[in-house]
N, C-alpha and C positions, 0 to 999 in steps of 0.2 A: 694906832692900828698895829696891829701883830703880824712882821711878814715872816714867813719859812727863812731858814737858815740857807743862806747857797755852797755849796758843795764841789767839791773840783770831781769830775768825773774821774770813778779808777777803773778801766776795762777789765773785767772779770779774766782769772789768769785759769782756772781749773774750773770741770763741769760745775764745780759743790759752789763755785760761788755766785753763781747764777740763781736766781731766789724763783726755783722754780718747784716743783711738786707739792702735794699736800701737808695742809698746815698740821693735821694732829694721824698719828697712826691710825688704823680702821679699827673699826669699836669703841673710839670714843665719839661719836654722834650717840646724839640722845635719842633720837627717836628710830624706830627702824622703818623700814620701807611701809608705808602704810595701804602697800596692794593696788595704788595707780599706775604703776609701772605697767607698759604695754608690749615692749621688748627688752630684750634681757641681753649682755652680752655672752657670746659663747666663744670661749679659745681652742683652736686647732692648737694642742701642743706637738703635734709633728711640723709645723708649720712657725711656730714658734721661737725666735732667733734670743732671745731673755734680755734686747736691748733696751727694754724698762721703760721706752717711750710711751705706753699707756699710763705706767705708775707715773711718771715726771707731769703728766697733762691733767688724772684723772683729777677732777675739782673736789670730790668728795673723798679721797684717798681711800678707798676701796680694793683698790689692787697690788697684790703683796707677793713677793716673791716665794716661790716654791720649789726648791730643788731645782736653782739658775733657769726654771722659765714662773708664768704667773699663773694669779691665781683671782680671783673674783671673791669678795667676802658680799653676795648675793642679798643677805639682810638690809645692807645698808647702801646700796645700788639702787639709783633713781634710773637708770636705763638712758642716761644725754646719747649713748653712741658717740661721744667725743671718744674713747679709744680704739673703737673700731673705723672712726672716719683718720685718724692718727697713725695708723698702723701698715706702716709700707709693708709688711710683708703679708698680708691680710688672712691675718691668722685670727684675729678678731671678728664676728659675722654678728648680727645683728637676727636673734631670732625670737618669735612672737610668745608672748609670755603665754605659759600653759595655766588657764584659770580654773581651780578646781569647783 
């Protein structure tokens, strides 16, 4: 039987070594939004503080910085509202997809 290797735990010393945000930049998903999406996130950038906590959460890396606040790359946004439920300063809103 094959067990895992055990490891001594090293507490993360700096934010970066924390294994958190998304695994590949946005635009490399292969497919894009296939129009299920039913709300869409929308950023108050007056509201906006550019502490990146949407980027670090969002699971599909979608949201990219834009002149130190963010930004939604919308094609590849499934609509979870994980950064607008994430978002202490609630500059993220959750609003109903406009279906043409």
């Amino acid at each position: 039987m094959i067990k895992p290797t055990l490891r001594n735990y090293k507490r993360p010393v700096y934010i970066t070594d924390y294994p958190t945000g998304p695994n590949c930049e946005s635009g490399h998903l292969v497919d894009k939004n296939s129009g299920w999406r039913t709300f869409r996130p929308t950023i108050n950038l007056d509201l906006c503080k550019g502490c990146l906590r949407c980027y670090l959460l969002c699971p599909d890396g979608v949201i990219f910085k834009s002149n130190s606040k963010v930004d939604v790359d919308y094609d590849f946004c499934k609509g979870c509202g994980i950064c607008a439920h994430e978002c202490k300063f609630k500059a993220i809103t959750m609003t109903k997809e406009d279906k043409e």
